[in-house]
C-alpha distance (Angstrom), angle and dihedral (degrees) to the residues before:
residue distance angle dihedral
X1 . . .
X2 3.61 . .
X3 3.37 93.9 .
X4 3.74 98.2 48.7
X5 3.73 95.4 56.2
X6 3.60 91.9 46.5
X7 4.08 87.8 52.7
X8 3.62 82.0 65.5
X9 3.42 97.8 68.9
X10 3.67 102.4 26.4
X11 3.97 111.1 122.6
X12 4.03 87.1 -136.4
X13 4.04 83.5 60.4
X14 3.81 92.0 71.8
X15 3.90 110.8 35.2
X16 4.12 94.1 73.3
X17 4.19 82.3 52.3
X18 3.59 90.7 54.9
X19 3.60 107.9 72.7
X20 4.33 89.9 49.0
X21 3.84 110.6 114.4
X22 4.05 79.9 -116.0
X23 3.37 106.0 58.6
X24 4.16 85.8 43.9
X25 3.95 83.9 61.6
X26 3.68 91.8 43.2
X27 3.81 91.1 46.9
X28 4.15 83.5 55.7
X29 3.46 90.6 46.2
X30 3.97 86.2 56.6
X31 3.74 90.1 62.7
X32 3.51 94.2 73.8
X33 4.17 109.6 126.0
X34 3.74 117.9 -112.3
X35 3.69 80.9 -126.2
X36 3.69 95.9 62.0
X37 3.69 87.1 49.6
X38 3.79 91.1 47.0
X39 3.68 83.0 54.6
X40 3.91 102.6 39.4
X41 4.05 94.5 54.6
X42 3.92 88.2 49.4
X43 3.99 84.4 60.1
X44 4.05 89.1 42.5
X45 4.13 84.9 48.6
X46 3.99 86.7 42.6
X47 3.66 91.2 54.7
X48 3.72 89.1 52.3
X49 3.15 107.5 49.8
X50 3.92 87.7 50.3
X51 3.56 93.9 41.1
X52 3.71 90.8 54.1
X53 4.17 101.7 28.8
X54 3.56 83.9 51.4
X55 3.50 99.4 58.3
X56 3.73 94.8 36.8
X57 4.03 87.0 62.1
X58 3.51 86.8 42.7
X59 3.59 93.8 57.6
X60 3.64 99.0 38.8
X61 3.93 94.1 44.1
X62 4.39 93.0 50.2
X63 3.49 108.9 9.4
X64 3.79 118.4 27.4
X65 3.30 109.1 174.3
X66 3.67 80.8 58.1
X67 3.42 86.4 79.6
X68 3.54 99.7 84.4
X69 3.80 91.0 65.2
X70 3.46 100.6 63.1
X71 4.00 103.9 23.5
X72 3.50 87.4 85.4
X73 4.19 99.2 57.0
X74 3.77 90.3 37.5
X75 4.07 98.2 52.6
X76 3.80 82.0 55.5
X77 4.09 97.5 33.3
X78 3.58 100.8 46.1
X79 4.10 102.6 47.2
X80 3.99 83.6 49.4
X81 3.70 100.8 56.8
X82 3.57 96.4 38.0
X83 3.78 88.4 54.3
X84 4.06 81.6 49.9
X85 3.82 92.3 50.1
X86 3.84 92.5 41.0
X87 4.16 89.3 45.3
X88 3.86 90.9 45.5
X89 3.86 92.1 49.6
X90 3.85 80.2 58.1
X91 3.39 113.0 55.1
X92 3.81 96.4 41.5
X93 3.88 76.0 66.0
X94 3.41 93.9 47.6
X95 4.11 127.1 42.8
X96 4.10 91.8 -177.1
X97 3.69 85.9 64.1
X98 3.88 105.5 35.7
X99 4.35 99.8 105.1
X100 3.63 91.5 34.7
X101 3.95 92.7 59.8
X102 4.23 86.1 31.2
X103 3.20 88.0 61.7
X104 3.93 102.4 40.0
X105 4.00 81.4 52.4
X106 3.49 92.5 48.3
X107 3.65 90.2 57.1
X108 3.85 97.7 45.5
X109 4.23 82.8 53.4
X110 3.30 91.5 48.4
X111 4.20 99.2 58.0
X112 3.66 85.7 36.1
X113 3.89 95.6 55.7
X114 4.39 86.6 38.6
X115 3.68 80.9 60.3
X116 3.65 89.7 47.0
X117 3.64 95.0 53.1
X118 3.79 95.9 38.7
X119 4.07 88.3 49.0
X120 3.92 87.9 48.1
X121 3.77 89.5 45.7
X122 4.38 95.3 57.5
X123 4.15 80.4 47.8
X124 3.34 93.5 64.2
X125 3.83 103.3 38.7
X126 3.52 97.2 35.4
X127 3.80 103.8 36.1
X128 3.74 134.0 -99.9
X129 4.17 122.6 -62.4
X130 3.90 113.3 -87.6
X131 3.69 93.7 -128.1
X132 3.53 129.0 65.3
X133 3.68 117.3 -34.6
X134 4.01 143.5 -179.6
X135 3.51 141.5 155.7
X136 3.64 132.4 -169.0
X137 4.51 99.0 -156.4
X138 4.39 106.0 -129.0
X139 3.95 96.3 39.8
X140 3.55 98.0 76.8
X141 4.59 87.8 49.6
X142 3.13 82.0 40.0
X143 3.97 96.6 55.5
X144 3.51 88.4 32.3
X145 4.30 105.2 46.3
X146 4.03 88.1 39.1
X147 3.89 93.5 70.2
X148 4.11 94.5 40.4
X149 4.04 83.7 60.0
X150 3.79 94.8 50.2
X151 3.36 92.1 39.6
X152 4.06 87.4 59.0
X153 3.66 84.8 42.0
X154 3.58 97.1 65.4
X155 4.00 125.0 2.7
X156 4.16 88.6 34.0
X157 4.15 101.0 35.6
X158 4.07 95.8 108.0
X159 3.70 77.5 61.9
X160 4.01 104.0 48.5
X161 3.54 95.3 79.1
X162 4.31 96.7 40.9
X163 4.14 96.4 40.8
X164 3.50 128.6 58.2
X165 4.06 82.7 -163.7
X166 3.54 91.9 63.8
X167 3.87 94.9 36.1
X168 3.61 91.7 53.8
X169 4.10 99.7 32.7
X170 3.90 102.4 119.8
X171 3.61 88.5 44.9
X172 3.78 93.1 56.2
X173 4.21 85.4 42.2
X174 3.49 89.3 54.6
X175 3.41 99.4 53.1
X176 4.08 99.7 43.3
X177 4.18 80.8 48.3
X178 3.72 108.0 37.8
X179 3.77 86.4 58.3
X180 3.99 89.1 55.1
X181 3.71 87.2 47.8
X182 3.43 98.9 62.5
X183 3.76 94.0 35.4
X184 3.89 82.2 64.6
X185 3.46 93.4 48.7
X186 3.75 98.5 47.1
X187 3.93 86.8 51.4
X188 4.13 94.0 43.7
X189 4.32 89.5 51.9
X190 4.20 82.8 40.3
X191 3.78 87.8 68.5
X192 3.77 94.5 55.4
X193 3.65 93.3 57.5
């Protein structure tokens, strides 16, 4: 067993995977500039805080007692990806402190998309919510597979180039989620009919 996990890790583990047409594309993918990044999980905090704000006001303004429902996500939510927004502001000012706050983001996306998953995960086994409900199948992987590949970016990069688990760990998250996406969405249309 040992052995296995060590295999993981290994640097000989990842130099046969290299030369695949896949891990050329993820290689590509790799190139992406910390500043896009910066950038692309100010958008993903953006879309939060409307997301959320939006449907607190919503709420509040037509259905108070509503409230209560969504209060809780959105004290958590809304602190988070303004600290994302704020944090992202700051290291496009700053290059000495661009992977530090990367890779503080990259953690923050990362519990907020495990609560995505888990949340997604009691919808399917224990039914859809009563009230109100959409979803639109890809944004949740998307949510979800975007903070695995920053994550690898930044807090696991002295391991990109020795694991093929951390080379290949958004791929492997967006196949356990994109499955659970769909399941979601299969169940969500189910109701209509």
């Amino acid at each position: 067993m040992h052995g296995v996990v060590h295999g993981l890790w290994r640097k000989t583990a990842v130099m046969p995977l290299r030369s695949h047409t896949l891990a050329k594309a993820v290689g590509a993918i790799d190139k992406v500039p910390i500043v896009a990044l910066l950038l692309g999980n100010a958008a993903v905090a953006g879309f939060v805080v409307v997301a959320q704000g939006g449907a607190l006001v919503v709420a509040y303004s037509a259905e108070p007692d509503k409230v209560r429902d969504i209060l809780p996500i959105a004290l958590v939510s809304l602190p988070l990806s303004t600290i994302v927004i704020l944090s992202s502001l700051a290291g496009l000012a700053s290059t000495r402190w661009r992977r530090l706050i990367l890779s503080g983001q990259a953690l923050i996306l990362g519990v907020g998309s495990l609560a995505l998953f888990l949340w997604a995960f009691s919808v399917l086994i224990k039914g859809l919510p009563q009230s109100r409900f959409s979803w639109a199948p890809g944004l949740m992987t998307a949510f979800c597979v975007y903070p695995v590949y920053v994550l690898r970016r930044t807090v696991f990069e002295k391991h990109i180039s020795t694991s093929w688990l951390v080379y290949y760990l958004h791929l492997i998250a967006l196949m356990i989620v994109l499955p659970l996406d769909v399941g979601v969405f299969i169940r969500a249309i189910s109701r209509m009919f």
